[in-house]
N, C-alpha and C positions, 0 to 999 in steps of 0.2 A: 495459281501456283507461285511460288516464292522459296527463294531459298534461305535455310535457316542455318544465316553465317554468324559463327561464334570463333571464327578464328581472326586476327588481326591482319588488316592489310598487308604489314609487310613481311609475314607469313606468304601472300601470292606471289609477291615482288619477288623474296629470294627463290619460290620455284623457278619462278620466268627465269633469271639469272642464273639458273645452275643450268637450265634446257638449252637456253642460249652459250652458256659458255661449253657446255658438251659437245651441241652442234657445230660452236665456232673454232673448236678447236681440233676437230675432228677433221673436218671439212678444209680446214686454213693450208695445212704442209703436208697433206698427204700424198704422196711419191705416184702411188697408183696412180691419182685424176689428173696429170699433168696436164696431161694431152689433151680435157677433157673443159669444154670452154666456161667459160664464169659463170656461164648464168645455167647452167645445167647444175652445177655446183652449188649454187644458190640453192635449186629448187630442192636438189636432194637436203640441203641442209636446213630446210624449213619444211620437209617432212619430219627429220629427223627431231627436230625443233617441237615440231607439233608433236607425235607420237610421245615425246619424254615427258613434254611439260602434261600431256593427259593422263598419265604413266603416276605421275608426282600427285599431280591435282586429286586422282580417287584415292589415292593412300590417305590424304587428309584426311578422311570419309564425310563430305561433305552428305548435308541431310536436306530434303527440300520437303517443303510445305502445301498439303495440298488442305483448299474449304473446299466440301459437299455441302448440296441440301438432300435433305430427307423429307419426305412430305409421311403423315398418320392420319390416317383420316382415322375418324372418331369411331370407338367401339362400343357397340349397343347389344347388351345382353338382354337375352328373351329368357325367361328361366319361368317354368311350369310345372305346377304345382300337381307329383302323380299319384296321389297319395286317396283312397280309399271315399274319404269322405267327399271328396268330388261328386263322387256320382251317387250319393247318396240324398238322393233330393229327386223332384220330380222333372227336373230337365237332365236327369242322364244321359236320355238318349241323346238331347243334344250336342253334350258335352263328350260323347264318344264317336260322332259322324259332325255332324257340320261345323262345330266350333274347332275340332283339330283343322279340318280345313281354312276353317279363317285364321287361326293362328301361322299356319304355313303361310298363307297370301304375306300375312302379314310381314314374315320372316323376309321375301324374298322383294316387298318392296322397301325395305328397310336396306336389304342388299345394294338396290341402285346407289345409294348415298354412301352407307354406312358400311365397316367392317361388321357382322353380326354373327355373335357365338350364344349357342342354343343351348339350355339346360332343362333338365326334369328334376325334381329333387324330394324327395319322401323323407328318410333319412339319412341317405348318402349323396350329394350331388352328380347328373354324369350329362356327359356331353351330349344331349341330343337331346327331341322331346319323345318321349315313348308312347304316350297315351294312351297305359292302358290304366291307369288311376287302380292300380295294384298296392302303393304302399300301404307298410303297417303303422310307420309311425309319420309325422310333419315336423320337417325340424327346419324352420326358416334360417336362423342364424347361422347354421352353418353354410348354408347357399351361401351369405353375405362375405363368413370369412374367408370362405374360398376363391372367392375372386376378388375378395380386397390383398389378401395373401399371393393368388395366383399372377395377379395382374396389376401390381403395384405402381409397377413403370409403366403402363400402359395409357396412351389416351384415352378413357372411358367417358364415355360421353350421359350414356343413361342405361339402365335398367330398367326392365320390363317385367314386374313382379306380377302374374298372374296366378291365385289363390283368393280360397275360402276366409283365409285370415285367421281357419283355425292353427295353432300349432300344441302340440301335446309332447316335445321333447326340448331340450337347448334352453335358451334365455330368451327372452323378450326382446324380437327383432327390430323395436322401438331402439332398444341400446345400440346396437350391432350397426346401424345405419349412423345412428347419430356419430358414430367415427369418423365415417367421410360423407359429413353434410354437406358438402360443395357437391356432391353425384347425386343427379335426381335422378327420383325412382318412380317412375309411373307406374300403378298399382291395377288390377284388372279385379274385380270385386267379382269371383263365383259363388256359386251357391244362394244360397236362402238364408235370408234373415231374419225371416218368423219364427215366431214359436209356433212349434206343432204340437198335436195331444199324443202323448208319449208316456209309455213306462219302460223301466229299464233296471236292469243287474250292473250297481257299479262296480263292485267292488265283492269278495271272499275272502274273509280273514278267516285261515286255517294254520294249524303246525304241518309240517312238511312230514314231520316221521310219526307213527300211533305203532302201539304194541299190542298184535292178534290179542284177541277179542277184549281190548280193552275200549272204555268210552273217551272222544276227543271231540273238541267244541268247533262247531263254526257257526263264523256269525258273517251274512251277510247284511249288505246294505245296497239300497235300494230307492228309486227316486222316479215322482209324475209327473210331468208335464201339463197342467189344462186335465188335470183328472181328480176336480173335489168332486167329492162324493162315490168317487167308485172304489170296490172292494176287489180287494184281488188274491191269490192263493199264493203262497210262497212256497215253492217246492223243494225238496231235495231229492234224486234222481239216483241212483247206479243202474249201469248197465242198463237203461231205459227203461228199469220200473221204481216208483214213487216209494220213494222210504222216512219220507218223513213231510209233514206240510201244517199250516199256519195258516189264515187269513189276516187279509189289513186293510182300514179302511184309511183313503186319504183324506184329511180335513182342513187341505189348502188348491190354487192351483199349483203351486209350486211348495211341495215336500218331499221329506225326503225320509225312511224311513230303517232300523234295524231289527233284527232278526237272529237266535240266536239257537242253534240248535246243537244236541249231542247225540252223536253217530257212536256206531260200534264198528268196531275194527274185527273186518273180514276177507276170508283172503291175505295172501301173502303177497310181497311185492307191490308195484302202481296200482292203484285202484283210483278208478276216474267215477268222479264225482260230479252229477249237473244241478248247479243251481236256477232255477227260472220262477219265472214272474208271469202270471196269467193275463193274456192281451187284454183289450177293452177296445169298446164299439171305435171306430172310425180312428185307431191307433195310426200312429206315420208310418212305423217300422218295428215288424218284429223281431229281428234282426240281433237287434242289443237286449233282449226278455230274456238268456241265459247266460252264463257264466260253464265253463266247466273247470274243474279243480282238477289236483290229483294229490292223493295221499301216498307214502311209500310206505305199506305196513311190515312190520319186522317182527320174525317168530321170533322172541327172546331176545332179552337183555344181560347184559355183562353181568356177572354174577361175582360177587363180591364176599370173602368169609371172615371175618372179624372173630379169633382166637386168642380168650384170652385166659388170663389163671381164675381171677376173679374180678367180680363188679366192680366197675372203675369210672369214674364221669368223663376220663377221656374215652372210651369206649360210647359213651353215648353222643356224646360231641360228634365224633370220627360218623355215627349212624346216621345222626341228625344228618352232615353234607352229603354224606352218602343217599339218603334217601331223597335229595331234593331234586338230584339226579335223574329225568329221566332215561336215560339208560341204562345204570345199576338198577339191580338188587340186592340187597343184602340180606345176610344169613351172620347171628351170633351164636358162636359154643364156647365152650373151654374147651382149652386144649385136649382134657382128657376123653373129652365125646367126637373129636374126627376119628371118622370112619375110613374119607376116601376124600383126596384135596383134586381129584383130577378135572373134575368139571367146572371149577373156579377158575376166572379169570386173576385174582388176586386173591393172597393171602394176607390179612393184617392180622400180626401176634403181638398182643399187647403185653408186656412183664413175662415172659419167654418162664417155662419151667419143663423140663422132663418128662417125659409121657406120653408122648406120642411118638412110636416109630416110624408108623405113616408121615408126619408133618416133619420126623429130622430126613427121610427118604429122600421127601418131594425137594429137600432146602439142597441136600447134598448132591442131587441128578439136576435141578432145575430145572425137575418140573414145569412147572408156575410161579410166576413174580411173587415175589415176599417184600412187605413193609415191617419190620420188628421195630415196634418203639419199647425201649428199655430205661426201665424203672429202679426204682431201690429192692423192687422184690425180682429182677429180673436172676436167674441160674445165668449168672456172667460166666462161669467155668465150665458147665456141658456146652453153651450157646457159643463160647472161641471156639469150640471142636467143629463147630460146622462149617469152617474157615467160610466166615461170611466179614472179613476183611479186617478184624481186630483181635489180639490176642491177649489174654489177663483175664484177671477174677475180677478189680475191680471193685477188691473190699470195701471200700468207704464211698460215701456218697455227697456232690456239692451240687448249689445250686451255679447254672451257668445259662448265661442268655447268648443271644443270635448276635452270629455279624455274618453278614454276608457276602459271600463269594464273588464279586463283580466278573471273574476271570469264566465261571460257570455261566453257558449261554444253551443249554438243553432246554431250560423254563424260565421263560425271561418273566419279571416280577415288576409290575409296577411299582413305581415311588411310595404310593400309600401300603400298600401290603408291607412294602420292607420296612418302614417309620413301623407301621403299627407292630410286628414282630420286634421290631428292633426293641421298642421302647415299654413292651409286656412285662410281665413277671417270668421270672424265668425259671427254668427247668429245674424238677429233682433226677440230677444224674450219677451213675455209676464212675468214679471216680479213682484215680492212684492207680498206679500198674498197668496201667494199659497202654499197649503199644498198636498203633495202624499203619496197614502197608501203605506201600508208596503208589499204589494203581487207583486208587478213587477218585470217585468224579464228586469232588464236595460241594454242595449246594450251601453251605454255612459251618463258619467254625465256631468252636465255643469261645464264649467271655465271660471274662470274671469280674466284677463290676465294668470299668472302662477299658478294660486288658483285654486283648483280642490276642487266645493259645494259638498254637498253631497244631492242635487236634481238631477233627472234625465233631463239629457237634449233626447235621442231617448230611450224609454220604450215600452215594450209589454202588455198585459195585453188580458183577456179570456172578454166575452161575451156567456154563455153556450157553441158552440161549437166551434163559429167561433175566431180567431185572430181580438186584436186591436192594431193596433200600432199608435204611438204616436212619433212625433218631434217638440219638443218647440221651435221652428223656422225656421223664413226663409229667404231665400236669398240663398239656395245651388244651385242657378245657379253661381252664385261666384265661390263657388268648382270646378265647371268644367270649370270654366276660367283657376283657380288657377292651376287645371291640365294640361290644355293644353299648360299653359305659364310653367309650370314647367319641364313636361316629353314629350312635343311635342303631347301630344296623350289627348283623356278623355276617357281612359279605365280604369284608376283605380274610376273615378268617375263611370262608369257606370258598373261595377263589382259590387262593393256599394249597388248600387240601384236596381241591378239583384238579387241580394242577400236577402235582403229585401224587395221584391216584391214577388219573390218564395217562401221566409219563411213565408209571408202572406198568399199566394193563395194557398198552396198545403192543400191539402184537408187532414187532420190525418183519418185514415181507423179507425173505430169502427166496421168493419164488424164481426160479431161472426164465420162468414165461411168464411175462405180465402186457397186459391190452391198459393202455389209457385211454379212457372214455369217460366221458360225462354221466349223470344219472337223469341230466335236465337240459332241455336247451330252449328255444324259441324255435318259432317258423319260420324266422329270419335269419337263424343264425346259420352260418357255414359250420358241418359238422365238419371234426379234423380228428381222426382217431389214430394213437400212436401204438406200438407195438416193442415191446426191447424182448432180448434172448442174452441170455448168459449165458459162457461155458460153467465148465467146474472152477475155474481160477476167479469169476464172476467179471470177467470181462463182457463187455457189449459184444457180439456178432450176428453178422446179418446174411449169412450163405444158404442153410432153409429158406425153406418156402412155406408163409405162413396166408392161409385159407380164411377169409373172414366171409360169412355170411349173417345176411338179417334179415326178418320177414316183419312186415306189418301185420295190425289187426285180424286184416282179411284174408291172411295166409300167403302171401303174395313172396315172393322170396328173392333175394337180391345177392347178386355177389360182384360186387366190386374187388379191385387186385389192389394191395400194398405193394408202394415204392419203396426202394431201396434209399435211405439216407447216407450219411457218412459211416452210420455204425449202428441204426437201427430200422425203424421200419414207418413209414406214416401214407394215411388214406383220407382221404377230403372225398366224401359222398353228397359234400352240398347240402343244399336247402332241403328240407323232407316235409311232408300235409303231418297234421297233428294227430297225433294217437300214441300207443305205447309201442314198442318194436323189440323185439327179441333179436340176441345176436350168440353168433358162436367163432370163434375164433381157434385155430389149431395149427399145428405144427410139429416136424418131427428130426429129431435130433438126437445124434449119438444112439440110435433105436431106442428111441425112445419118444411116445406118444406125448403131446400137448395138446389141453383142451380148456378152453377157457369159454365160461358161457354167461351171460347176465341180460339186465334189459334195460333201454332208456325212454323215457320221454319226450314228446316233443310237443311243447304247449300254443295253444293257439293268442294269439294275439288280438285285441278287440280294443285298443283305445281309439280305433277312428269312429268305432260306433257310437262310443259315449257321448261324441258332443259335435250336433251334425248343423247346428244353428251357426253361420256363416259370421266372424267376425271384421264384419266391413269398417267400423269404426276405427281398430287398426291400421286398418291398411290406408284409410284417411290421413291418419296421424304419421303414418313412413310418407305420404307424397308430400302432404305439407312440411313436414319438418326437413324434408331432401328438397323441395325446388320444383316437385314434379308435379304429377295431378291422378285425379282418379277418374276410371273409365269402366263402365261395364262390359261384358262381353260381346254383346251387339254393337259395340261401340270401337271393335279394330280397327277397323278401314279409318277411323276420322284420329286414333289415336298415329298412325302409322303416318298420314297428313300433318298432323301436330308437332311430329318427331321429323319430318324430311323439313319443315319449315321450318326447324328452331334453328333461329343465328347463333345459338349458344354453343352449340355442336361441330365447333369449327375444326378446319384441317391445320395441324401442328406443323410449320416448318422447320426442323432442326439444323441446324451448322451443324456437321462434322469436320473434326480438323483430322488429318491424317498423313503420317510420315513415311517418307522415303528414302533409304539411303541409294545415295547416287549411282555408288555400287553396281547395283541392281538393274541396271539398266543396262540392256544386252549389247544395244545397239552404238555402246562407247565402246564396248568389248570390238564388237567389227569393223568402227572407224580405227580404234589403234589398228588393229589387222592390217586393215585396208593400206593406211600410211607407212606401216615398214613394208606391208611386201613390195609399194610401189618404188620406195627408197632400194630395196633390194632390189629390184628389176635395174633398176636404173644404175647402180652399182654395177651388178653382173653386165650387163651390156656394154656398159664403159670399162669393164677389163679391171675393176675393182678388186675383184674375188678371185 
């Protein structure tokens, strides 16, 4: 301890000097002590002395210095590997009864010496070892960053990486280490390093959505281990009976083979799908021989009506994107053959002309979303009456190209699309006399060569609920010439038109009851399902009480409670086994019923089965390249020996320096006390007071 003087000597000198001359002048002629002998006098005046000068001295605020040591002993992370393909091999049993016990031994003779922190790690790391070798996925690298991140400042002496060496998520834990190659990592090599004779379902490549009873392709693939020459069945499965199958022979020991089949779409909603692979004699595991899928099939697709006056090539253009679509269909008339526009999801009228009551109805109610692209032959004079956002005839016609709205962000448009639009032929449009309101949502104004109007050339505009849109011309079949002659391709033209079509037809939800829920999840994943309610002002409230129930396959039925948030409603049911699950959600408000029902999936997870051959040579390459060494499982006790002898492992002593103002220190507080009250006694006694 040491005091940390920054003030100048004679800084102390004049305190002394002002205590001294207080005391001395106090003391010297004072009428009361007459009587009272010298050296009594004295002593009162060398308490008083003392008290002031200690009085002076803390106001300085003198600060004193204290050094500590700190001793660390070294931190030895054990981190185990709980992940699936562990025990996928023929020492399971061991690895689920004696090896967890040697791994503890191991832990707690590690303890004599060492600080030691435990982990399990699959895909998420946690504090302890768990051993039940349940993960879905192995993801090393994140074990690593998490205690290089966790425990930066820390004296880390070594790790204790026990693992297969398979990992099937994250980055190559070669990288991850070589960060802090000064920490060696002792490696525990499980598993099997042979090859076994094995077949196996890698892989299902399917589209997620198929349209009732239409056909949709899956192609699997598939691969032998030590199986030339044997032939095997490739199946496709619903609901446990065979609907479709193949043979294959292999003509290596190591191949790998595809498969490619077209199902019919049956059934509405998830439909689970099982691919498998017929075992063979003295197989390791059948285990990874299936795959299940799932399809979401959907009765009907958006329906789409293209009206026009007459044959036009942008008509066939507008079909063309339309049809590549799968989820449209389309339907072409003229105007004068609608019947009934109610069952369309969009109307496109190409060159607009008079004739239809039904089609001016549905434009004037809003119906249904409307696209009008207007031409030289469009009725500009009946088509302003339908205040669909412009008003004029429109007698004469010019050509005007694209410039783009930058300020419009409803359909954001990549750089090529706008180049290619931008720099096309441009439009024949109705032109002169026309005047547009001020409420449009413009997606591009017109230009006249390099002249950018400030009319709209493609606009939006409302009808109560439904979308209008609007493009003051035509010829974009042009466009998708000008695309194809430009980029080989008309995807940027039909990107465009995708774009523009879905921003018409998606229906905006007004619903006051709405459940957020997923359509798909994993086994892994934490399900979180949310809930909102609106009044009539479409404010958020959360004062009902809303009822979710959901049953699995096997009728099993569940009901979990939604919490109350700030202003809506949310429910975490956790991890759920894989199958499809129905749900129903409800609530009642202002008398009035809600009812919300649908279903989700939940898919099974099998990347630990794919690949059960133990990659030891890794985990070679993390000891050597850290400092450390490799050991097999029978081999704890002499790794734990290894680690309590390493000199390298040593105890960190740190200095700490640490401040004190002097202040603080109670017990100057009760020597001043001490010294006036005794100046005071002695005062009072002598007739002072």
């Amino acid at each position: 301890m040491e005091f940390d003087n920054k003030y100048h000597l004679g800084l102390y000198l004049l305190i002394t000097a002002i205590a001294f001359l207080y005391a001395f002048v106090l003391y010297r002629k004072d009428s009361l002590l007459e009587e009272v002998s010298k050296t009594v006098k004295m002593v009162m005046a060398g308490f008083r002395f003392a008290s002031t000068w200690l009085i002076l001295f803390l106001l300085i605020g003198m600060i004193i210095e204290n050094m500590q040591e700190r001793k660390e002993n070294p931190v030895v992370f054990i981190a185990q590997d709980n992940s699936e393909s562990i025990v996928m091999t023929k020492d399971s049993s061991f690895y689920r009864t004696q090896y967890l016990d040697d791994i503890a031994n191991l832990s707690e003779k590690l303890k004599e010496k060492y600080e030691v922190i435990e982990y399990s790690f699959s895909d998420v790391p946690q504090n302890n070892i768990a051993g039940t070798f349940d993960g879905k996925f192995t993801d090393i690298t994140s074990l690593f960053t998490q205690i290089f991140d966790q425990y930066s400042n820390r004296n880390i002496g070594a790790i204790v990486l026990a693992t297969d060496g398979i990992y099937n998520t994250g980055a190559n834990p070669v990288y991850a280490v070589a960060q802090k190659s000064f920490i060696p990592v002792y490696t525990v090599g499980m598993g099997d390093t042979n090859l076994v004779r094995d077949v196996k379902m890698n892989l299902v490549n399917h589209n997620d959505i198929a349209f009732l009873g239409n056909e949709f392709p899956v192609e699997v693939v598939f691969s032998g281990i030590k199986a030339n020459g044997e032939t095997v069945q490739i199946s496709i499965l619903k609901d446990g009976k065979q609907i479709a199958r193949e043979e294959y022979k292999f003509d290596s020991d190591f191949s790998q083979g595809k498969m490619l089949f077209m199902l019919k779409a049956s059934g509405t909603g998830f439909q689970r799908y099982t691919a498998k692979i017929s075992t063979i004699k003295d197989e390791f595991s059948i285990k990874n021989n299936e795959l299940s899928f799932y399809i979401e099939v959907i009765d009907g697709r958006q329906k789409i009506l293209i009206a026009h006056d007459a044959p036009h090539p942008d008509v066939a253009a507008l079909r063309f994107v339309i049809d590549n679509n799968q989820n449209y269909q389309t339907e072409v008339k003229s105007i004068k053959e609608i019947t009934q526009v109610n069952e369309y999801d969009l109307v496109i009228v190409h060159n607009y002309q008079k004739g239809s009551s039904i089609l001016d109805e549905a434009v004037t109610k809003g119906i249904v979303p409307f696209l009008f692209i207007n031409g030289t032959a469009t009725d500009m004079r009946n088509l302003q009456a339908l205040k669909i956002g412009f008003s004029g005839s429109g007698n004469s016609t010019e050509e005007l190209g694209f410039a783009h709205n930058t300020a419009f962000k409803d359909i954001l448009l990549s750089p090529k699309i706008i180049q290619m639009i931008t720099s096309s032929p441009p439009l024949h449009s109705p032109f002169g006399g026309l005047s547009y309101s001020d409420a449009l949502d413009v997606l591009a104004y017109q230009k006249i060569g390099n002249i950018q109007l400030d009319d709209p050339l493609i606009y939006f505009t409302f009808k109560e609920k439904s979308r209008i849109g609007v493009i003051m011309g035509e010829g974009i079949w042009r466009w998708r010439l000008y695309d194809q002659m430009r980029n080989n391709s008309t995807l940027n033209f039909e990107e465009f038109f995708s774009k523009l079509i879905t921003y018409l037809a998606v229906k905006d939800n007004k619903d006051p009851f709405r459940i957020n829920i997923e359509n798909e999840y994993t086994e892994s994943d934490e399900i979180i399902i949310g809930a909102e309610l609106y009044n009539k002002s479409f404010e958020l409230i959360n004062e009902p009480e809303v009822i979710f129930t959901f049953s699995d396959e096997e009728g099993r039925e569940f009901s979990p409670a939604f919490f109350r948030t700030a202003d809506a409603y949310q429910l975490n049911i956790g991890k759920l086994k894989t199958g499809i699950y129905t749900w129903e959600a409800k609530t009642n408000f202002q008398e009035r019923a809600y009812v919300k029902t649908g279903t989700f999936l939940v898919k099974e997870i099998k990347l630990e089965w794919m690949n059960t051959t133990a990659d030891h040579r890794l985990l070679r390459n993390i000891s050597e390249n850290s400092g450390g060494k490799f050991y097999f499982p029978n081999q704890l006790e002499k790794l734990g020996d290894d680690l309590k002898a390493d000199k390298n492992l040593a105890t960190i002593v740190y200095q700490e320096k640490s401040f004190d103002d002097i202040i603080d220190f109670k017990w100057l507080f009760f020597l001043i006390f001490v010294l006036v009250s005794v100046e005071w006694f002695f005062r009072k006694y002598s007739g002072a007071y």
